[in-house]
C-alpha positions in Angstrom: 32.5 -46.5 -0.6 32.2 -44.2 2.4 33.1 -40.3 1.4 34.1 -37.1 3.9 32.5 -34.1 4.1 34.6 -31.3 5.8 32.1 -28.9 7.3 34.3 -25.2 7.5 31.7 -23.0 6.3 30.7 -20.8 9.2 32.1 -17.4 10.2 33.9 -18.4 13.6 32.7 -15.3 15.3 32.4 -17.1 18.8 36.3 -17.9 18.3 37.2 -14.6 16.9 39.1 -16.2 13.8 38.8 -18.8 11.5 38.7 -22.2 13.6 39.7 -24.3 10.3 43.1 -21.7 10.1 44.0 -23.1 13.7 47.3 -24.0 13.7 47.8 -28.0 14.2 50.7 -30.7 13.7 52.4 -28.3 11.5 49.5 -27.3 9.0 46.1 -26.1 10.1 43.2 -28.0 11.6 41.4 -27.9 8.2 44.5 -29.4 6.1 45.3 -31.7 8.6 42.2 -33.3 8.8 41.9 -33.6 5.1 45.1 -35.1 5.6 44.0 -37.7 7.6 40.9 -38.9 5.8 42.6 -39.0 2.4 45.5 -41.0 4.0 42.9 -43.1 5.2 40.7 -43.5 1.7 38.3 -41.6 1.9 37.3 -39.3 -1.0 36.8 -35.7 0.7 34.9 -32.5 0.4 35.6 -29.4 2.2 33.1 -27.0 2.3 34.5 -23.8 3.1 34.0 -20.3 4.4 34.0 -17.8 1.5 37.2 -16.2 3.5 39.0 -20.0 3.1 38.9 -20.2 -0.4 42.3 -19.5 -1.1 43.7 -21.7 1.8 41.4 -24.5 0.9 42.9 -24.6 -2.7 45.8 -26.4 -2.3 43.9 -28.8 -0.5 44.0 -32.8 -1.7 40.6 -32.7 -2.2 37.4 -31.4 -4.2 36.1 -27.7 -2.3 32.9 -26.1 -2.4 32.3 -22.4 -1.3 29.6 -21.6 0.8 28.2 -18.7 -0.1 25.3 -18.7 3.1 27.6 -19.8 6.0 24.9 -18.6 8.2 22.7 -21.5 7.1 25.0 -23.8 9.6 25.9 -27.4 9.4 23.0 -28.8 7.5 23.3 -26.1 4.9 27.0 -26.8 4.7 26.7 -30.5 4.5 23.8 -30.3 1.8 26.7 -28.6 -0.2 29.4 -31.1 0.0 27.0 -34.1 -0.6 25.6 -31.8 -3.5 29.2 -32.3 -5.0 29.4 -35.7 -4.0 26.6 -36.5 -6.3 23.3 -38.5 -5.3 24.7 -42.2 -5.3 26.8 -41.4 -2.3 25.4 -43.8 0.2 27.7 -43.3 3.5 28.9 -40.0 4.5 31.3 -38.8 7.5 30.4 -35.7 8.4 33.7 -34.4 10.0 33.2 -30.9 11.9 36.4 -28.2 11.7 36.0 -27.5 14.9 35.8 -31.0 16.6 39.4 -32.0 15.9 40.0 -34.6 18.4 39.8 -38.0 16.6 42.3 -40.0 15.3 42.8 -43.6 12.9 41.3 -45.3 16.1 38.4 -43.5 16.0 38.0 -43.6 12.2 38.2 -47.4 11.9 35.7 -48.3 15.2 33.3 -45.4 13.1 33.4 -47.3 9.8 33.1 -50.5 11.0 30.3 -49.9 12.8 27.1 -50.9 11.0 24.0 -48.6 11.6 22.4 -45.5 9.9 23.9 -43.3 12.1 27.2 -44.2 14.0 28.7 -41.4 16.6 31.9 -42.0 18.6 31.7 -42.0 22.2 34.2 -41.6 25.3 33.1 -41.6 28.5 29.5 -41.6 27.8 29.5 -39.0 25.4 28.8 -37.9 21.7 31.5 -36.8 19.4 32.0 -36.1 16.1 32.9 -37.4 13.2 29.7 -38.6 12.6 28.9 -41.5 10.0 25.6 -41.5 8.4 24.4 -44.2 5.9 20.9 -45.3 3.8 17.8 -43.7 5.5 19.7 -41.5 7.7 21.7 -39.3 4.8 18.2 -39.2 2.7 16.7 -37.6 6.0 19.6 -35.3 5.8 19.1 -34.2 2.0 15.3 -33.5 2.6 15.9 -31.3 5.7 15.7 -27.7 5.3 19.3 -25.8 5.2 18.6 -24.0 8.9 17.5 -27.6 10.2 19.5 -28.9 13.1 21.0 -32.4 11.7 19.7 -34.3 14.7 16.3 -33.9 13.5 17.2 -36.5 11.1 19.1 -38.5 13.1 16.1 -40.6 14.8 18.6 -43.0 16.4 22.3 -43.4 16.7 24.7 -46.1 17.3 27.2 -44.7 19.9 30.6 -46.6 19.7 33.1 -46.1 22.5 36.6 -45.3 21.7 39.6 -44.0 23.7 39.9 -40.3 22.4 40.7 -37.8 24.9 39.9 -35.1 23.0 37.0 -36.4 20.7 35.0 -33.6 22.8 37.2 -30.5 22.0 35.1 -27.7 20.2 37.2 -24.9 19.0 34.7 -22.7 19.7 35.7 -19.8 22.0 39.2 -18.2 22.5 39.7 -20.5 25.9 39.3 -23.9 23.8 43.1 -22.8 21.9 44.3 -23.7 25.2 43.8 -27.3 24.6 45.8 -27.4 21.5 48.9 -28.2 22.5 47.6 -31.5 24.6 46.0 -32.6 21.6 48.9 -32.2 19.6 51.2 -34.6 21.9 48.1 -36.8 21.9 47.8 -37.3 18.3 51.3 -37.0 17.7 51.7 -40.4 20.0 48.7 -42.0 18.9 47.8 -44.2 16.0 46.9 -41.7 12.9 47.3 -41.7 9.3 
């Protein structure tokens, strides 16, 4: 069974507030993405900001605190698959702040076989990011601080059509897209 891991741990200070509050489709980019991967199956975690915990309580899904958010994405993800326990053996790894995926994207990711599977459109990396067998036991030995691509030593890219599977909600400009990605998703194929 694959299981999600919701990485909303850090402190948004690039963005100026808290990228997984972003309003989207109604809720917020944090409950709507748990939204879609629970509609889809998949047991989630969120791993949340210490600011978050109340909005991530209502969640439908397990949460974990982080209590070091400046640790980063391998500290956070070492958290969630913490609660996921240690026979987990395929993990997406689904960013807050990379929001542009949809069922589509979902579906080519898990049926992709590899230890590491990444979306693609037009030639380049997105998130969410699927990673299997060797690949997520690289992850759990890697220091907290450790970038994840240094366990990644390959990854199967698999094209999809998602316009927005490169939108970061990183910086004050990136809201901008918001809207587009709303009509996108909202005329796409999603859970």
């Amino acid at each position: 069974m694959v299981h999600a891991v919701v990485l909303a741990g850090g402190a948004s200070r690039r963005l100026g507030q808290p990228k997984a509050l972003v309003p989207l489709l109604g809720g917020t980019v944090l409950s709507v993405a748990v939204e879609r991967l629970t509609a889809f199956g998949l047991e989630t975690v969120v791993v949340a900001h210490p600011s978050l915990a109340a909005d991530a309580q209502g969640l439908p899904c397990r949460t974990v605190i982080n209590p070091r958010p400046d640790d980063g994405r391998t500290g956070s993800l070492h958290l969630g698959l913490l609660e996921l326990g240690p026979e987990v053996t395929e993990v997406l790894v689904c960013p807050v702040d990379r929001p542009g995926w949809d069922a589509s994207v979902l579906r080519c990711v898990l049926n992709t076989p590899g230890e590491s599977v990444v979306p693609s459109y037009e030639g380049r990396a997105g998130h969410p990011l699927l990673v299997r067998g060797e690949a997520l036991v690289r992850i759990k030995a890697l220091a907290g601080d450790a970038p994840l691509r240094d366990a990644l030593q390959s990854r199967i890219l698999v094209d999809v059509n998602a316009p927005f599977l490169h939108l970061n909600l990183d910086r004050p400009d990136d809201l901008a897209s918001i809207s587009a990605l709303e009509t996108w998703l909202a005329g796409g194929e999603n859970p």
